[in-house]
Legacy VTK file of the C-alpha trace (Angstrom):
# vtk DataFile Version 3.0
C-alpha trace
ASCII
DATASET POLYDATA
POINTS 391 float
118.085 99.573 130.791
119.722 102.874 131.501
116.936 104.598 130.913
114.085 102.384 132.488
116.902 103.032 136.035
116.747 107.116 135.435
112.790 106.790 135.857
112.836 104.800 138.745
115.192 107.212 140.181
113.301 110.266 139.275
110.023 108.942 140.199
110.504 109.561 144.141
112.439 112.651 143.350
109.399 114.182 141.534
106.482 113.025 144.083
109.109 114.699 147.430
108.949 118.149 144.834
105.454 117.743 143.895
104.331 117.573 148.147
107.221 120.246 149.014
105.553 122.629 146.316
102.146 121.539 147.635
103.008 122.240 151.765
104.417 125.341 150.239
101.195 126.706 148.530
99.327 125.263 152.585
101.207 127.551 154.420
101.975 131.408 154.235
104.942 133.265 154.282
104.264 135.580 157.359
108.242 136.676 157.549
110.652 135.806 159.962
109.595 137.400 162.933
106.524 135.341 162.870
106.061 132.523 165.376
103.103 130.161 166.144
103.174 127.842 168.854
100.638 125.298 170.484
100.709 124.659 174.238
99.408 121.406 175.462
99.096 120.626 179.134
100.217 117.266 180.360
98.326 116.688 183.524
100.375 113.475 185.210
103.622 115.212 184.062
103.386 118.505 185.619
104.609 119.681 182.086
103.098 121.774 179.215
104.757 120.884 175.879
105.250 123.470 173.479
104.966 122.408 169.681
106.011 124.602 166.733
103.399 125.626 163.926
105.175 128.002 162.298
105.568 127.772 158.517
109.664 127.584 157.531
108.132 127.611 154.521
106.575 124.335 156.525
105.839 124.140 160.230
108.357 121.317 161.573
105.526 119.643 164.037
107.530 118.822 166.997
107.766 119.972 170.409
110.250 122.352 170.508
110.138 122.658 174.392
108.815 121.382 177.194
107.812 123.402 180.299
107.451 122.490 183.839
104.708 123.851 185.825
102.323 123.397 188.897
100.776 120.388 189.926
97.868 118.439 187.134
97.756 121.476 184.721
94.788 121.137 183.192
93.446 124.272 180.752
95.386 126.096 179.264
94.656 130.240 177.405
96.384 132.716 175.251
96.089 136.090 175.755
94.899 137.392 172.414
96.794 141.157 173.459
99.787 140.151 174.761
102.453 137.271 173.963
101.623 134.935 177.160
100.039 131.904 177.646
98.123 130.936 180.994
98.418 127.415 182.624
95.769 126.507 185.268
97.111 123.610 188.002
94.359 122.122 189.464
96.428 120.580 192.082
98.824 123.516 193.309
95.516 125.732 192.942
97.757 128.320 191.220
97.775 129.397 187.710
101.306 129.760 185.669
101.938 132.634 183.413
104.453 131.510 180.329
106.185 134.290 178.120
105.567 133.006 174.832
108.710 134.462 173.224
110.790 133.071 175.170
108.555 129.211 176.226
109.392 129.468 179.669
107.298 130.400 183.244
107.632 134.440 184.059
104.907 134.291 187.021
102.839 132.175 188.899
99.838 133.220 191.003
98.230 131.211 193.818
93.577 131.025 193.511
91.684 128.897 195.427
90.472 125.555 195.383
90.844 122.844 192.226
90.882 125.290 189.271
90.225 123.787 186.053
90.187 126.770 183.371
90.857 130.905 182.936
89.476 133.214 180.428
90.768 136.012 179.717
88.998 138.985 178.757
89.043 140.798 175.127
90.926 143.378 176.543
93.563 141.111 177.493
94.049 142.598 180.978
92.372 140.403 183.287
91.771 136.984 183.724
88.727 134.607 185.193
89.086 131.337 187.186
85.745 129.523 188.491
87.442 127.435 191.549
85.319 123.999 191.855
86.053 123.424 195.609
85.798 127.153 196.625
82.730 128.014 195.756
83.841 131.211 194.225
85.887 133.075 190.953
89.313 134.644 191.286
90.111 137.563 189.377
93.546 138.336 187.867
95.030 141.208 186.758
97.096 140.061 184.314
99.404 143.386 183.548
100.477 142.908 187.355
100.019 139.563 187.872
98.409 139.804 190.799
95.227 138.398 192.270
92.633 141.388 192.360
89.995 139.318 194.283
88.020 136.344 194.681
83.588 136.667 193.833
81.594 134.246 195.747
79.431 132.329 193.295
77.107 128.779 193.230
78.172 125.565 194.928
81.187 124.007 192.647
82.026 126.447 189.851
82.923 124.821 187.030
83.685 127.363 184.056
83.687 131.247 184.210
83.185 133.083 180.168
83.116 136.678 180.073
81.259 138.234 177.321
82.551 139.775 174.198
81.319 143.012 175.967
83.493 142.326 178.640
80.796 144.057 180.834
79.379 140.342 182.035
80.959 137.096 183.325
79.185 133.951 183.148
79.534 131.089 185.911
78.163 127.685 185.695
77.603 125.744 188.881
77.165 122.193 189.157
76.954 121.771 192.578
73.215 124.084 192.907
72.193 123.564 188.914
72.691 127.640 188.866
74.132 130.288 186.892
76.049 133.081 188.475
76.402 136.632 186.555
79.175 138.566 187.596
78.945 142.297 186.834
82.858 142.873 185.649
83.053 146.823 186.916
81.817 145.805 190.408
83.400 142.579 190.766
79.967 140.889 192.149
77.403 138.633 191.126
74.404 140.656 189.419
72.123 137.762 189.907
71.871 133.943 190.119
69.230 132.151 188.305
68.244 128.504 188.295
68.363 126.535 184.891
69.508 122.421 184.263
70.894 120.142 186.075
74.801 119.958 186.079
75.584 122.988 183.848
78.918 123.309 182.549
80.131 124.605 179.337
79.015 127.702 178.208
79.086 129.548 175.046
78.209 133.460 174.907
76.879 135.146 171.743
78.861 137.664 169.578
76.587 140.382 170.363
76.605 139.650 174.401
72.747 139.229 174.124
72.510 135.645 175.314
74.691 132.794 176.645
73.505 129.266 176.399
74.629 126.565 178.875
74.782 122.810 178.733
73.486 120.807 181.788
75.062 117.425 181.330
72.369 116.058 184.114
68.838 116.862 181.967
69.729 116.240 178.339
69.341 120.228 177.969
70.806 123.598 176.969
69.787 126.674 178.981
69.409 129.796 177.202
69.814 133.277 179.110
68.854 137.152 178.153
72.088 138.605 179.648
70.742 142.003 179.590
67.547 141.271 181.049
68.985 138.371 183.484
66.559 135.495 183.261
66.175 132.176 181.732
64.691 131.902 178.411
64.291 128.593 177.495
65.366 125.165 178.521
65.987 123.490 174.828
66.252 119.508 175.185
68.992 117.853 173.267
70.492 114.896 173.612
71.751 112.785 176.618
75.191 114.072 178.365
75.479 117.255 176.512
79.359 118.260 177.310
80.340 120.367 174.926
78.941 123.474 172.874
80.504 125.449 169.843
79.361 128.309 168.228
79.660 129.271 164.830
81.894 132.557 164.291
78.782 133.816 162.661
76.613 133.113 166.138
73.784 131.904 163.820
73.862 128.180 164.785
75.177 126.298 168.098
76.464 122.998 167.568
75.828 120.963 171.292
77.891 117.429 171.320
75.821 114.588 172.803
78.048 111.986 174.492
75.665 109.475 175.337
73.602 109.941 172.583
76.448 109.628 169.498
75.261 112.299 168.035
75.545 116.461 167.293
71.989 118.884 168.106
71.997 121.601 166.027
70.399 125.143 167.718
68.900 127.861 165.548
70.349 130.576 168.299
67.640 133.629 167.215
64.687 131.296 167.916
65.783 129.318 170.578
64.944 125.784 168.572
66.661 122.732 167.933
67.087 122.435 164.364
67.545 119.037 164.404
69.632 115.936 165.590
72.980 113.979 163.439
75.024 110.921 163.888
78.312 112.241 164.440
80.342 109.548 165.851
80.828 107.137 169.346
80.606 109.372 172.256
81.296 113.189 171.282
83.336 115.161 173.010
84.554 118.388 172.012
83.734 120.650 168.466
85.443 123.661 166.851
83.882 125.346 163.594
86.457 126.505 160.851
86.253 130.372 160.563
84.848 130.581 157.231
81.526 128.619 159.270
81.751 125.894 156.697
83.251 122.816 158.601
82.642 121.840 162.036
85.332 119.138 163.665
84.346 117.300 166.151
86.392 114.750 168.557
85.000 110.979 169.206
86.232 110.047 172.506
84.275 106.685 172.119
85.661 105.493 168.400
89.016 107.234 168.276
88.202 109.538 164.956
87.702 113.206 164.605
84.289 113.773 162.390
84.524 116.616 159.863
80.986 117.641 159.039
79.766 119.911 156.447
77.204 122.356 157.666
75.739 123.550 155.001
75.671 119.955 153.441
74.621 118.987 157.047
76.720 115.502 156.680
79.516 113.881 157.512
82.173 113.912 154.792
85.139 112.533 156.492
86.082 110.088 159.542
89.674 110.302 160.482
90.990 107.876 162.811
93.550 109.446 165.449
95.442 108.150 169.167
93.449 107.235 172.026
90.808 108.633 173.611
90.681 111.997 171.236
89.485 115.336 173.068
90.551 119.080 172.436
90.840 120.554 169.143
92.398 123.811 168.263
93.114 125.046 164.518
96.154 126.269 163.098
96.216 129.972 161.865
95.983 129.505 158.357
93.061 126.884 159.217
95.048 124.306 157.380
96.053 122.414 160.138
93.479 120.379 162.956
95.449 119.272 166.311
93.984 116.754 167.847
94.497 115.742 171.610
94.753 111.846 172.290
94.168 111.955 176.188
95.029 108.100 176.223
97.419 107.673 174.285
99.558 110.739 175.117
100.383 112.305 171.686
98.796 115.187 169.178
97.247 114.261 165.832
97.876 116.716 163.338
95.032 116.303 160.660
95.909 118.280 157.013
93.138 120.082 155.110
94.833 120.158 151.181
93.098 120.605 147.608
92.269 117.178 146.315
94.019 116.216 143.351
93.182 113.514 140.678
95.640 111.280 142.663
94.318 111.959 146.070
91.231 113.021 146.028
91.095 113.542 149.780
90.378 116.528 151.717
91.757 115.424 154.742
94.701 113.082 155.947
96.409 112.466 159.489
99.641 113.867 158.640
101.120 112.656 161.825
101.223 112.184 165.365
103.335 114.025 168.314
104.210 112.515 171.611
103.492 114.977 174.046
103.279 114.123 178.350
101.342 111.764 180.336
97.197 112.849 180.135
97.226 115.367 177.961
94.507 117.715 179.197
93.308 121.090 176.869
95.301 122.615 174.133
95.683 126.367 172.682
97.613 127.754 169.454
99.254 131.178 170.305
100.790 133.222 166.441
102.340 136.213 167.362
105.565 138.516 165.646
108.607 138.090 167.927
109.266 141.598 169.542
112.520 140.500 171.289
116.257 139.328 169.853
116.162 135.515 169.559
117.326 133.439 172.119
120.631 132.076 172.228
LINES 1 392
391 0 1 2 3 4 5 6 7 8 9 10 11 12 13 14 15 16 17 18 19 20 21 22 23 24 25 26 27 28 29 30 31 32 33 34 35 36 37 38 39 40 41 42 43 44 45 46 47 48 49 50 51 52 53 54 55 56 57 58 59 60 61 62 63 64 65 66 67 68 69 70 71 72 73 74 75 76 77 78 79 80 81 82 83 84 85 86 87 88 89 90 91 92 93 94 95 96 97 98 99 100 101 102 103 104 105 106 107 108 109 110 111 112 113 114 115 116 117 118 119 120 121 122 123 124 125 126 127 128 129 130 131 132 133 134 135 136 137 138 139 140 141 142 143 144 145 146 147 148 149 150 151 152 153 154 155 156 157 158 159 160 161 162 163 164 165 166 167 168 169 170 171 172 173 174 175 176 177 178 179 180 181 182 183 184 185 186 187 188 189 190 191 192 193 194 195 196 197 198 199 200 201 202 203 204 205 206 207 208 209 210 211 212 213 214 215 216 217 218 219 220 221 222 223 224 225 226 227 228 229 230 231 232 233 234 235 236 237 238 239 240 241 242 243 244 245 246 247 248 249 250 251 252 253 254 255 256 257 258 259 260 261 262 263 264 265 266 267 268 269 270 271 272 273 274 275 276 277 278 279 280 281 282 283 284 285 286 287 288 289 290 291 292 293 294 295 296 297 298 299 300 301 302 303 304 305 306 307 308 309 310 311 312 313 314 315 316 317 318 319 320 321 322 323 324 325 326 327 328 329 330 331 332 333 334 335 336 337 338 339 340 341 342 343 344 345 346 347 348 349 350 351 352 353 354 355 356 357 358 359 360 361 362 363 364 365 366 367 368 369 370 371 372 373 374 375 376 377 378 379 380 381 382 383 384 385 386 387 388 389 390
């Protein structure tokens, strides 16, 4: 009897060892100093919250902090040359600067009108608003934080991407179905070209070549010679196209298909659709895993995040998540998917692991955060802490 007890006991005991040792061999010892953080903006709370990533040997998955910033913060950027983070409030029209050592608001820096995102440029040093009511793009210079200007642009600007380059910003305008290119040393618009109708997200290629553009109102992708400035092809896809991702590789552009249910797959050298895949109930958002082999992808209609294999080309996994899923950003060591439940007001945290004989999963919702009230856009931020720690 004694010893039938001692099993029991030992049972749980071994399985808590066998997943600590497990979560151990997930995530990598990058030393004390190192910190990784994801910022998630909570548009009805005026709040970003700030969860912790970093492995201790295992990231703790909470919110560690939570920030209060302008009015309906909506996207959200880290700098990849400097430790700061960059909150754009669609309703104050301003954008807040957060020190990420430290979680809390350094600056904040009034644009124009009903902002929705900023990118920053590889150089770290400036920063690229498309304001939707303004008709124009406000430039920051982010080592001063200081507005350098504002560029007059199409009619209801909805995303501004500067290219790898950083000699070329690229504007999407719904309100005129154009494209605005902004030449960055001049700080005007090169040219404006027609395409689709409703253009919004925009992807640029590694090279700066090309930038390809989804038009939400035609079922299309445009595709544009940035160093020759004109339209290349209109590529037809399926309906609502909202959101693109390319692969790190730039070989292959994955467009999501809301309407339709389904991915289009572009061959990006050729300009051709590859070809069409059930993905999952209205598609919102993909990100491709940096080794190009997986691409994630949100289903804002079903509540699951779709993990397709692309050189399979099928679906291998359906994970259901919190309401309404949307943004997806990746952990640093890749091992970790956060998923943002717009409805229901909380992160997913989705675990890539080795299978085992006893689980022979790849993937498993390891749990779910409460964050603020609409969460809106979400960004991971790793970094080695410079300054003491707080106290």
């Amino acid at each position: 009897m004694k010893k039938i007890l001692l099993i029991v006991v030992l049972l749980p005991i071994a399985g808590a060892v066998g997943w600590w040792y497990f979560r151990q061999k997930s995530f990598p010892d990058y030393g004390l100093a190192y910190r990784e953080y994801a910022y998630v903006t909570n548009g009805k709370s005026n709040t970003v919250s700030v969860i912790d990533l970093t492995p201790r040997p295992i990231p703790s998955f909470h919110v560690i902090k939570t920030i209060t910033v302008g009015s309906e913060p909506t996207g959200v950027t880290a700098n990849s040359k400097k430790n700061e983070i960059y909150v754009v409030n669609t309703g104050s029209n301003n954008v807040s600067v957060i020190d990420a050592e430290r979680n809390q608001v350094v600056a904040t820096i009034g644009v124009h009108g009903k902002p929705y995102f900023i990118e920053v440029s590889p150089d770290g040093k400036r920063g690229y608003v498309a304001n939707s009511a303004s008709a124009n793009v406000s430039v920051i210079d982010l080592e001063n934080r200081a507005l350098l200007g504002n560029v007059r642009v199409g009619a209801s600007p909805g995303l501004a991407k500067i290219s790898p380059d950083g000699d070329t910003v690229v504007v999407s305008n719904r309100g005129d179905n154009t494209v605005s290119l902004i030449d960055t040393a001049l700080l005007a618009v090169r040219t404006t070209l027609p395409i689709c109708d409703q253009p919004e997200d925009i992807v640029i290629m590694p090279d700066s070549s090309k930038a390809f553009v989804a038009c939400a109102g035609s079922a299309q992708v445009a595709s544009i010679d940035l160093k020759n400035e004109k339209l290349l092809a209109l590529l037809d896809v399926g309906r609502t196209p909202v959101g693109l991702v390319l692969k790190p590789d730039g070989g292959e552009l994955i467009v999501c298909n809301f309407q339709s249910n389904n991915i289009s797959i572009i061959e990006t050298t050729n300009n051709e659709v590859g070809g069409s895949y059930l993905i999952g109930t209205k598609p919102a958002r993909g990100l491709v895993s940096a080794d190009n082999e997986r691409l994630y992808v949100s289903n804002f209609g079903s509540n699951t995040v779709a993990v397709y294999d692309i050189d399979l080309g099928k679906v291998i996994a359906s994970i259901p998540v919190g309401s309404y899923p949307d943004g997806l950003a990746l952990s640093n060591s890749q091992n970790s998917l956060l998923v943002l439940d717009s409805q229901s007001g909380d992160i997913a945290v989705i675990q890539k692991r080795k299978p085992t004989k006893l689980d022979p999963s790849e993937y498993s919702l390891l749990t779910m955060i409460p964050v603020g009230v609409q969460p809106n856009n979400v960004a991971v931020k790793s970094f080695l802490r410079a300054k003491s720690p707080e106290k």
